[in-house]
N, C-alpha and C positions, 0 to 999 in steps of 0.2 A: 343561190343556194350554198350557205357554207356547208362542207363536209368537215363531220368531227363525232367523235366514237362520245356521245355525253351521257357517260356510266354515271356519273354523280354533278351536280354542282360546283362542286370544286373543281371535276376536273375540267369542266365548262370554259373554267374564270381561266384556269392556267395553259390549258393545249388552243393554242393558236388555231384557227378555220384552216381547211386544205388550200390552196390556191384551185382554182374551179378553171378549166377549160373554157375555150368557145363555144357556143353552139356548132361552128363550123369543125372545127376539131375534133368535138362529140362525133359527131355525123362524118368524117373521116373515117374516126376510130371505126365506126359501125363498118363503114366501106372495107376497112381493112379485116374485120373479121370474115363479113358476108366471102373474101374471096380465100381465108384460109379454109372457109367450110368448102370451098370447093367451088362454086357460084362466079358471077357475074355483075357486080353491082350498076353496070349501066347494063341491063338489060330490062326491059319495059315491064316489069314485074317491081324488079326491084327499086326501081329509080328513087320512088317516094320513102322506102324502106329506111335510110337513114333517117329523115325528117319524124319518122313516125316513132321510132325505137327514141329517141331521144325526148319526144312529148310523151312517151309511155313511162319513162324514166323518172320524169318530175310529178308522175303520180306517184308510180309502185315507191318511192323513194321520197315521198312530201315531208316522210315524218322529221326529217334534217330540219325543214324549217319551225317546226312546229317544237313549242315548252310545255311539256306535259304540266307542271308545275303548274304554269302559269292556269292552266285550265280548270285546276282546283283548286283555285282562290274564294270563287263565289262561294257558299255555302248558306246553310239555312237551320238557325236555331230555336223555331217552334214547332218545335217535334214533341210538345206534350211530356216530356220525359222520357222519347224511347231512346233505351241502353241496350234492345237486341241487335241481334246478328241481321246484317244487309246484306241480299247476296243478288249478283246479278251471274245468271249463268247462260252459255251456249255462245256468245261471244264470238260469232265468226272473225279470223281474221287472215290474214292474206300476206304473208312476211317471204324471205330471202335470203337464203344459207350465207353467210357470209364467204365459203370457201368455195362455191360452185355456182352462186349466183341462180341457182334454181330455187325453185317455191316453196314455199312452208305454210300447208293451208290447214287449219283446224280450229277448235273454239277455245275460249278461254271463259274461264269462271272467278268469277273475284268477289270474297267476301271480306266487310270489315265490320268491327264494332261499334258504333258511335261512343264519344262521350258527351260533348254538350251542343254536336253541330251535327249534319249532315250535309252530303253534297247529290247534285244534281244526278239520278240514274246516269242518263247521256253522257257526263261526264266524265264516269270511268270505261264504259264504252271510248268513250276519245283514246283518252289516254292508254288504254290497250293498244288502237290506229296511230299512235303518234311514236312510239317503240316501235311493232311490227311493219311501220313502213319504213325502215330500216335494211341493212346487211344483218345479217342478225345471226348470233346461236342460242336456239331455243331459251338453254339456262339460266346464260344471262337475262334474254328479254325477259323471262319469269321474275328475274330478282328486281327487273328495274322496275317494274310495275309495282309487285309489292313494295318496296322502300322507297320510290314518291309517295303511295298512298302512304305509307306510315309517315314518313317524314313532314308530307304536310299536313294531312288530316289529323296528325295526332291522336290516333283513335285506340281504344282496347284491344286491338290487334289486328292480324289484315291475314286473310290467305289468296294463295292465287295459284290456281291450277290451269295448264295447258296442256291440252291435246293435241298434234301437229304430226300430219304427214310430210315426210321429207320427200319431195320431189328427185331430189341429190342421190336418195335410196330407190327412188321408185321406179325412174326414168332410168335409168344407169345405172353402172356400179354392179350389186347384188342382183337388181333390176325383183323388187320385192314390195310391189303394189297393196296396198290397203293395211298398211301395218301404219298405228300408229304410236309416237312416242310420249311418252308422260313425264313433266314434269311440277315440280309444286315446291311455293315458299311457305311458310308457314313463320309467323310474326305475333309476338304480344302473346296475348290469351293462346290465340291459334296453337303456338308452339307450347307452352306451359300445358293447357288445362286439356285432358283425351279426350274428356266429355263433348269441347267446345268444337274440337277440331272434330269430331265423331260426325257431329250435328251436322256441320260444314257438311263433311261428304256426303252425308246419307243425303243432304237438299241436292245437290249437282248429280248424286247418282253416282257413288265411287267408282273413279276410272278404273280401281287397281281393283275393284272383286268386282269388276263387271265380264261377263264371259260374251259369247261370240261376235 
């Protein structure tokens, strides 16, 4: 698994991979926490406890290996001519503060416009899973999502709203449960045209004039 923050393409090609630890190392590491928390690490509870945090790790954290890009390559252009708005919305996804290593669990909504192609539903589903299993700050992932779709799909615009509870706020800190945070790109049409962008929310159910 190389580790590398890949906000764009370029910076892909130019920021070298982390150097990646051992498994054994990994599972140190864990040992050396388990006993700043206070704990035991050879005690019969714990024992497996490294081994398992670190196979937990190369899930919550797949997205490193994975190219969003490359996921939208396939596409499909007998679409009869449609030029409306595509939206996939509710998009659970399961992300990780980058400064506190705690959860970031909410949906995400992603619309774009076609011009002469479309891509697979599931495939921007992917590509929300391939960001969010990341370290992540919300804003960013918002932007990275919309500017690969723009960037590859090439399409009349793209929007992408997230919904996310921060774990970091909820568990700790303010300790202020069920709040959640909104953020949104707005791309192409989306940004230009009220109407289009109107349209957008009123399908997802506007986060920002939705009450209780």
């Amino acid at each position: 698994m190389n580790i590398h923050d890949p906000k764009t393409k370029a910076d892909r090609d130019t920021a070298g991979p982390v150097a990646q630890p051992t498994r054994q190392e990994a599972e140190e590491a864990v040992r050396t926490l388990l006993r700043w928390a206070g704990d035991d690490p050879t005690r019969e509870g714990l024992l497996d406890t490294p081994k398992r945090v670190t196979k937990a790790y190369q899930d919550w954290f797949r997205g490193y290996d994975e190219d969003p890009e490359a996921m939208l390559q396939r596409t499909f252009e007998e679409v009869e001519g449609y030029d409306e708005m595509v939206v996939l919305r509710d998009i659970r996804f399961e992300s990780y503060c980058e400064h506190h290593m705690a959860p970031i669990i909410g949906k995400a909504h992603v619309g774009y416009i076609p011009t002469d192609r479309v891509v697979g539903i599931s495939k921007l589903a992917r590509v929300v899973d391939a960001f969010a299993k990341r370290l992540q700050v919300q804003e960013k992932m918002n932007a990275q999502i919309a500017n690969t779709l723009m960037a590859v799909l090439k399409p009349e615009g793209v929007a992408v709203v997230l919904e996310g509870e921060h774990h970091c706020m909820s568990t700790r800190g303010v300790h202020k449960p069920g709040v959640s945070m909104v953020t949104s790109t707005m791309l192409g049409a989306f940004r230009t045209n009220r109407d289009t962008r109107r349209e957008f929310l009123d399908i997802i159910g506007n986060p920002v004039n939705r009450g209780g």
